[in-house]
RODO-2510 file (C-alpha; in nm, 4 decimals, decimal comma):
residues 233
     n   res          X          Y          Z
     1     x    -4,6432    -8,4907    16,6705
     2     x    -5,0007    -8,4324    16,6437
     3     x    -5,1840    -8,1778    16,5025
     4     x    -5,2814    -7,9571    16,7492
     5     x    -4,9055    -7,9786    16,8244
     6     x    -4,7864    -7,8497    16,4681
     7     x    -5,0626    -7,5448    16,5212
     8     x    -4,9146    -7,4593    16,8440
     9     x    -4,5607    -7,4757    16,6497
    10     x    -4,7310    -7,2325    16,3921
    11     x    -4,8830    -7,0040    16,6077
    12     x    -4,7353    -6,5871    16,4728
    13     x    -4,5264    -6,4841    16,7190
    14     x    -4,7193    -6,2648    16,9324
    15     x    -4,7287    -5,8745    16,8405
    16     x    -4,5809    -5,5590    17,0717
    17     x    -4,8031    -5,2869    17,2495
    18     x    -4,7103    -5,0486    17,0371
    19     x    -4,7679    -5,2938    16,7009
    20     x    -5,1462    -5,3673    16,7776
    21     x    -5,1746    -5,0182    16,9084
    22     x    -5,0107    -4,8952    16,5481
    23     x    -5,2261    -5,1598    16,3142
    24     x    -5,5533    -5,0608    16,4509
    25     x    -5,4663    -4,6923    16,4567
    26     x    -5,3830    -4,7214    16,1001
    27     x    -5,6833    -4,9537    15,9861
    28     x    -5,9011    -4,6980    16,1797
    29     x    -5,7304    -4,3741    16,0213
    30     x    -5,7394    -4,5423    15,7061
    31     x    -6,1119    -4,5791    15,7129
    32     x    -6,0486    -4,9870    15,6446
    33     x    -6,2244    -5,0112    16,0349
    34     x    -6,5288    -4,7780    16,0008
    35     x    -6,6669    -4,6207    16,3379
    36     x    -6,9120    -4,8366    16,4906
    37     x    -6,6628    -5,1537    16,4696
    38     x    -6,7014    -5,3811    16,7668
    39     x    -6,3204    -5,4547    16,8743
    40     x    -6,4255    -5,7963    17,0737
    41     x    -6,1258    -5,8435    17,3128
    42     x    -6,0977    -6,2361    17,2703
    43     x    -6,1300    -6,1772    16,8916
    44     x    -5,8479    -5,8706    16,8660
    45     x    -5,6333    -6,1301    17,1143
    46     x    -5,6171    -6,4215    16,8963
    47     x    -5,5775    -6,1990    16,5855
    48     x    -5,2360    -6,0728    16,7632
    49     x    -5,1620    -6,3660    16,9474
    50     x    -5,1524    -6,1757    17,2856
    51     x    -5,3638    -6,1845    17,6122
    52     x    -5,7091    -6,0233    17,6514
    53     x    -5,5341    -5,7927    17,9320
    54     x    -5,2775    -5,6108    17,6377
    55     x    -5,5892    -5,6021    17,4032
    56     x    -5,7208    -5,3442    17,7205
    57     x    -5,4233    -5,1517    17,7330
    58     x    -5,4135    -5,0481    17,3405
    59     x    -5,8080    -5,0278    17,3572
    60     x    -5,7741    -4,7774    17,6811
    61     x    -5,4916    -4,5809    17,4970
    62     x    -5,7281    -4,5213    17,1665
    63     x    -5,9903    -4,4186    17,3356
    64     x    -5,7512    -4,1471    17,4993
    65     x    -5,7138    -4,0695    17,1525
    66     x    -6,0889    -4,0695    17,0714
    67     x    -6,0313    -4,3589    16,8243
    68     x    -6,2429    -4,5569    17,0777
    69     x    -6,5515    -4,5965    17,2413
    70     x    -6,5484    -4,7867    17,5465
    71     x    -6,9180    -4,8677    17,7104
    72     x    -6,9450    -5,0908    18,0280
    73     x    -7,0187    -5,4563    17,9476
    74     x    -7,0570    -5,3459    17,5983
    75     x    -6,6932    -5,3573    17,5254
    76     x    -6,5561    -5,1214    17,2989
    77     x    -6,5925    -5,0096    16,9155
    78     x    -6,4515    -4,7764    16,6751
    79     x    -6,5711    -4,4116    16,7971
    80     x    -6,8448    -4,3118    16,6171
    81     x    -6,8882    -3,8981    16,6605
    82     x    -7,2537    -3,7453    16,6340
    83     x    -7,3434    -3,4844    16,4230
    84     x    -7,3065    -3,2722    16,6637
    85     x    -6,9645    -3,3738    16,7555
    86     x    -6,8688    -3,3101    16,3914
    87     x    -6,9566    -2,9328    16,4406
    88     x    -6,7632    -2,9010    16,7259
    89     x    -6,4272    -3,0520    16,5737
    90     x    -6,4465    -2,8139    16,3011
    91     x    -6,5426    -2,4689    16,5143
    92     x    -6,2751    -2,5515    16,7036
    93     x    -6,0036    -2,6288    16,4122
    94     x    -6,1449    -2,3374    16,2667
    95     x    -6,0335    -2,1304    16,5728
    96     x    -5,6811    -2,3129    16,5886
    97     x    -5,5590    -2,4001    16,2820
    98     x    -5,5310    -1,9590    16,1521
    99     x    -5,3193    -1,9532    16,4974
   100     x    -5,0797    -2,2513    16,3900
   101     x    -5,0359    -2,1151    16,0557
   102     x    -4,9419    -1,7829    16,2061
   103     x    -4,6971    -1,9421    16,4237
   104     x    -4,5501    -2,1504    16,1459
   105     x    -4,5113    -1,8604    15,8879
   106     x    -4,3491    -1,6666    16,2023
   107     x    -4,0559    -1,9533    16,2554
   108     x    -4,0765    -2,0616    15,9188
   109     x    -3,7014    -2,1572    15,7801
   110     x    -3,6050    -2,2896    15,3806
   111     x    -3,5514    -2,6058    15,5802
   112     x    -3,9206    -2,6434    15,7075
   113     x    -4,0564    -2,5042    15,3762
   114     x    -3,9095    -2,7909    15,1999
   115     x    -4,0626    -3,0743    15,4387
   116     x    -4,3598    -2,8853    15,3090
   117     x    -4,3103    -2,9221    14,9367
   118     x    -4,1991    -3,2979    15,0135
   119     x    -4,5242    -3,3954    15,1896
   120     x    -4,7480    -3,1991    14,8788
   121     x    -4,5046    -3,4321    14,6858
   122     x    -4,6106    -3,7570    14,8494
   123     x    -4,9512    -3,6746    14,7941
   124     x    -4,9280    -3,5954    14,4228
   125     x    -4,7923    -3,9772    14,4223
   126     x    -5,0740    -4,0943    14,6053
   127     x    -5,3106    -3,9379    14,3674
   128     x    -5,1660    -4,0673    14,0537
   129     x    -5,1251    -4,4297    14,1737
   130     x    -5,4919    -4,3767    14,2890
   131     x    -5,3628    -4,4706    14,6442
   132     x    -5,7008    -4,4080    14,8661
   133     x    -5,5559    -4,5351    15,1856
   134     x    -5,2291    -4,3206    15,1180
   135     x    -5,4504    -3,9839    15,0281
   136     x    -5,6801    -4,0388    15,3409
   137     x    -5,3197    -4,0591    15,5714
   138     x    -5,1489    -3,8245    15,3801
   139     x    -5,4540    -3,5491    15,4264
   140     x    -5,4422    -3,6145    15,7942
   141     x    -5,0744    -3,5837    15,8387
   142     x    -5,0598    -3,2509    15,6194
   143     x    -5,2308    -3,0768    15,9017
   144     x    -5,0382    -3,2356    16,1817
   145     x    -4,6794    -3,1354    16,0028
   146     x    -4,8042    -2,7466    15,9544
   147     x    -4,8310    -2,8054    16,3517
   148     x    -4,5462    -2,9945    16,3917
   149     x    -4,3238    -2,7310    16,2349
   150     x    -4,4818    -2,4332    16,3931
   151     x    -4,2933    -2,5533    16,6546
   152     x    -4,5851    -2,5419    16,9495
   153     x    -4,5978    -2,8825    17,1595
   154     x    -4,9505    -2,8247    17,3121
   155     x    -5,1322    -2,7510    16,9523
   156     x    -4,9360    -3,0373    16,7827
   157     x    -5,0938    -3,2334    17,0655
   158     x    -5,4145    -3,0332    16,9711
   159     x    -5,4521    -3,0923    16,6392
   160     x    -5,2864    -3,4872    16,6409
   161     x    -5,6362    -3,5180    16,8211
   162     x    -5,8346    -3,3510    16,5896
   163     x    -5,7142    -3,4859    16,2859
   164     x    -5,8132    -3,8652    16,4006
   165     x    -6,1549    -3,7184    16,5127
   166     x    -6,1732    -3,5872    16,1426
   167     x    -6,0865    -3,8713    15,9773
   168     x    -6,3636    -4,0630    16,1737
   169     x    -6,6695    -3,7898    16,0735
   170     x    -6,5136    -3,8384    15,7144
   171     x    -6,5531    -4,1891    15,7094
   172     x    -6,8640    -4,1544    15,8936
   173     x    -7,0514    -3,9489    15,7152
   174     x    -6,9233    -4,0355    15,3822
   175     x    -6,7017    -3,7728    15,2596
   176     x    -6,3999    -3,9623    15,1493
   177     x    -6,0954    -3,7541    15,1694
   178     x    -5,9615    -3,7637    14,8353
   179     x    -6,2112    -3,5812    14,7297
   180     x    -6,2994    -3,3131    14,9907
   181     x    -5,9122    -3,2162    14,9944
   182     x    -5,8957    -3,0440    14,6693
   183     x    -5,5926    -3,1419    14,4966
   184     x    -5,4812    -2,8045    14,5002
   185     x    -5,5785    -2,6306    14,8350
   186     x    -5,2927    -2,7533    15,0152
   187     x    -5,0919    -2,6493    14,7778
   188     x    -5,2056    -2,3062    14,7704
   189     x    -5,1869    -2,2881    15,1169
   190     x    -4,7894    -2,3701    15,1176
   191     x    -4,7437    -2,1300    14,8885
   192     x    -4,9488    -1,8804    15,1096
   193     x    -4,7328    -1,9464    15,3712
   194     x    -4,3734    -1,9274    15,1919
   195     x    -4,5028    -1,5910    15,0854
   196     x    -4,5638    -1,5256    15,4431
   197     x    -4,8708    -1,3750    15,3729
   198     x    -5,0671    -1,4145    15,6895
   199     x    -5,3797    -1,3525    15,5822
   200     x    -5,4314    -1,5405    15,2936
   201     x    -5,3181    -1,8277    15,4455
   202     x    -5,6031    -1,7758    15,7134
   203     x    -5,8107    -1,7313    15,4383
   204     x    -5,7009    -2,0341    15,2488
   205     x    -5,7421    -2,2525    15,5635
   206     x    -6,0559    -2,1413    15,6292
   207     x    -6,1939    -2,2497    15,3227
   208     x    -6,0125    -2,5615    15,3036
   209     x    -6,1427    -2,6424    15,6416
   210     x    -6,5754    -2,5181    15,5429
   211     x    -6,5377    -2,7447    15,2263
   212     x    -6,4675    -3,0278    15,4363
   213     x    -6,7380    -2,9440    15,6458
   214     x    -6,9261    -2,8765    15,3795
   215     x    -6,8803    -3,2361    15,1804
   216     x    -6,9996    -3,3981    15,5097
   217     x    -7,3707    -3,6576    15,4175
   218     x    -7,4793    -3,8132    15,7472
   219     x    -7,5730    -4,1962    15,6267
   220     x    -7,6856    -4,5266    15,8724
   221     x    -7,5230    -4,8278    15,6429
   222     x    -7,3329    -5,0718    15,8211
   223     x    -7,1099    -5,3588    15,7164
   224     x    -6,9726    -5,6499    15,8545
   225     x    -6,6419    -5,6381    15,9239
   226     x    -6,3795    -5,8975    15,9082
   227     x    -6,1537    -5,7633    16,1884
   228     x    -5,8307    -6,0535    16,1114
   229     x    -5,8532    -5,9900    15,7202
   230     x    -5,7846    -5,6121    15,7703
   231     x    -5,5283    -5,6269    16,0734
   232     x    -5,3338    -5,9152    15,9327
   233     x    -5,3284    -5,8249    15,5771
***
């Protein structure tokens, strides 16, 4: 057997739709692929063992999800929103977010205030172990479960979007999310919310949502990125 042989023999198996489509969703949310990343088709291919044509299909399905830019013989690259962009992602959770926490503390049962208290949980755990990768996630899907269990299909779908857009302009712009999400503001929120109190929790969000804003510093540094190191590891 010869040794191109024995590298064929130890070639990974190669990885599902829905695997690639998960590992670069997650090394993008996680801020471990920063926007302006070139994805290279033949590169992302051999990394998953997979042809360049099911490279296209994840790359065509992020940038459905605004996790990708795709530019005509360009290829395609970690989204990388403007300034401008920024502002609009925020006026517009701004506008939807009050109206999903109304809807929430409207349907809200003991059942769905303790999924709550169990996700404020996993991000007290991810704060003491000084887990930056869990914090940035956890953030994110703190704002898609107040969705999620206010029990309205089309803002869930709403706000899955703008949560990834968010966590782009936060890596972007270098406002890392363990620090512009207080460790208490979600907190305070739940509790605004099992107290039903409607419009504290408007206020609460609102404020949550400006510091954010706020914490945002527009920078131009760019690395190198070693695309297999982060979506084997």
């Amino acid at each position: 057997m010869n040794g191109r042989d024995t590298l064929t023999q130890a070639r990974p198996a190669a990885a599902s739709t829905d695997e690639i489509h998960t590992r670069l969703q997650s090394a993008i949310l996680e801020h471990r692929l920063p926007p302006g990343t070139k994805l290279g088709e033949d590169r992302l291919a051999e990394i998953f063992s997979v042809s360049r044509a099911r490279v296209r299909q994840v790359l065509a399905r992020l940038h459905n999800e605004q996790l990708v830019d795709i530019f005509p013989q360009r290829g395609a690259f970690v989204a990388c929103p403007s300034p401008e962009q920024a502002r609009d992602v925020f006026e517009a959770r701004r506008v939807i977010e009050p109206a999903v926490v109304s809807r929430l503390i409207g349907e809200l049962t003991p059942a769905k205030l303790k999924q709550l208290r169990q996700h404020l949980a996993k991000e007290v755990e991810a704060r003491r172990a000084a887990d930056a990768r869990a914090m940035i996630r956890l953030s994110g899907e703190f704002h898609c479960l107040v969705a999620e269990l206010a029990g309205n299909a089309q803002m869930l779908r709403t706000m899955r979007e703008l949560c990834a857009v968010t966590c782009l302009i936060i890596s972007l712009y270098n406002a890392p999310t363990a620090e512009s999400c207080r460790e208490d503001e979600h907190e305070t929120l739940v509790d605004a919310i099992k107290n039903r109190n409607v419009a504290l929790a408007h206020k609460l969000m609102l404020e949550h949502l400006t510091h954010i804003e706020g914490s945002l510093v527009l920078h131009d540094a760019e690395e190198a990125v070693d695309l297999e190191r982060i979506l084997k590891g």
